[in-house]
TILUMFI-892848 format. One line per 3 residues: number of its first residue (from 1); their letters; for each residue x, z, y of C-alpha. Coordinates in pm, 1 decimal. Example, Ala and Ser with C-alpha at 12.3 -4.5 7.8 and 13.67 -1.06 7.14 Angstrom:
# residues 2
1 = as = 1230.0/780.0/-450.0  1367.0/714.0/-106.0
END
This chain:
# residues 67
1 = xxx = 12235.5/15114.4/10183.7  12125.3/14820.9/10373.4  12248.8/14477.3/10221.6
4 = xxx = 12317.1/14257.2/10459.2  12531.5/13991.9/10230.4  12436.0/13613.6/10328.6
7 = xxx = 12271.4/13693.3/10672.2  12508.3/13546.4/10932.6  12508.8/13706.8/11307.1
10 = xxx = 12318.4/13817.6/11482.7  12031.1/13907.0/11192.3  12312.3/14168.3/11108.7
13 = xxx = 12329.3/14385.1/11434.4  11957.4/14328.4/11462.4  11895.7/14482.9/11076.9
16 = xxx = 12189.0/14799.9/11192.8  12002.3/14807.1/11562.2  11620.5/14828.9/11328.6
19 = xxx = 11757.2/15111.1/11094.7  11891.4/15320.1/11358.1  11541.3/15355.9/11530.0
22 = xxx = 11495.1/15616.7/11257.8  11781.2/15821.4/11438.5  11955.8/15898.3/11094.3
25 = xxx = 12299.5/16064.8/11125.7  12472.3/15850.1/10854.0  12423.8/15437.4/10734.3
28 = xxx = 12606.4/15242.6/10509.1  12530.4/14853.1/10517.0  12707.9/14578.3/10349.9
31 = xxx = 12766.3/14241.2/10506.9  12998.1/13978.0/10345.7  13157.8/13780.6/10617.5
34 = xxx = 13438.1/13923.9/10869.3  13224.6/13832.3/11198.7  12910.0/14006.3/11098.3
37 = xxx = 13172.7/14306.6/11044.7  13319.2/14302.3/11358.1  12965.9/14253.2/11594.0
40 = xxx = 12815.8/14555.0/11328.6  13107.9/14791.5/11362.9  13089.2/14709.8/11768.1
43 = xxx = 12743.9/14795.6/11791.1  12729.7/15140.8/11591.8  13051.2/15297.6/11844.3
46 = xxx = 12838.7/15164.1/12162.4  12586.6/15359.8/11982.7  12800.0/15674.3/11908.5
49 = xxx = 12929.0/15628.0/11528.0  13249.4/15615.8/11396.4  13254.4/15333.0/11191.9
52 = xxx = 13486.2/15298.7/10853.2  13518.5/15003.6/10665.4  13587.0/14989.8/10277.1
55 = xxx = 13694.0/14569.0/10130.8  13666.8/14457.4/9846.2  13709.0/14109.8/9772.5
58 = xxx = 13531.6/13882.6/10010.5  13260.5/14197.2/10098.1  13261.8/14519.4/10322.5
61 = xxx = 13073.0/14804.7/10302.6  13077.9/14956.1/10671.6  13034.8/15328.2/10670.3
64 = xxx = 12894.1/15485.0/11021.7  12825.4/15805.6/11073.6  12754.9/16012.6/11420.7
67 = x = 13061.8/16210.0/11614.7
END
């Protein structure tokens, strides 16, 4: 799980765009602001993930995963 909560964009994208140098199949990262949601979620499908979002409260845990 990587925490992104109180890291505005881009430092997001840039932590997602890091971890998926490993070439993992699945990530799950957690960002608490709707922007860094949108620009994460974005980047993962130009990358090839589906992307599914889970909210609770003011946080979302975003949920990508190769086709």
């Amino acid at each position: 799980m990587i925490d992104a909560r109180g890291y505005s964009c881009p430092e997001p994208v840039i932590m997602i765009k890091k971890a998926m140098e490993s070439g993992e199949q699945a990530y799950d990262m957690m960002v608490d602001n709707p922007t860094s949601k949108e620009n994460v979620s974005r980047y993962a499908r130009h990358q090839g993930y589906e992307v599914d979002v889970t909210e609770n409260g003011e946080e979302f845990t975003l949920h990508m995963h190769r086709k």
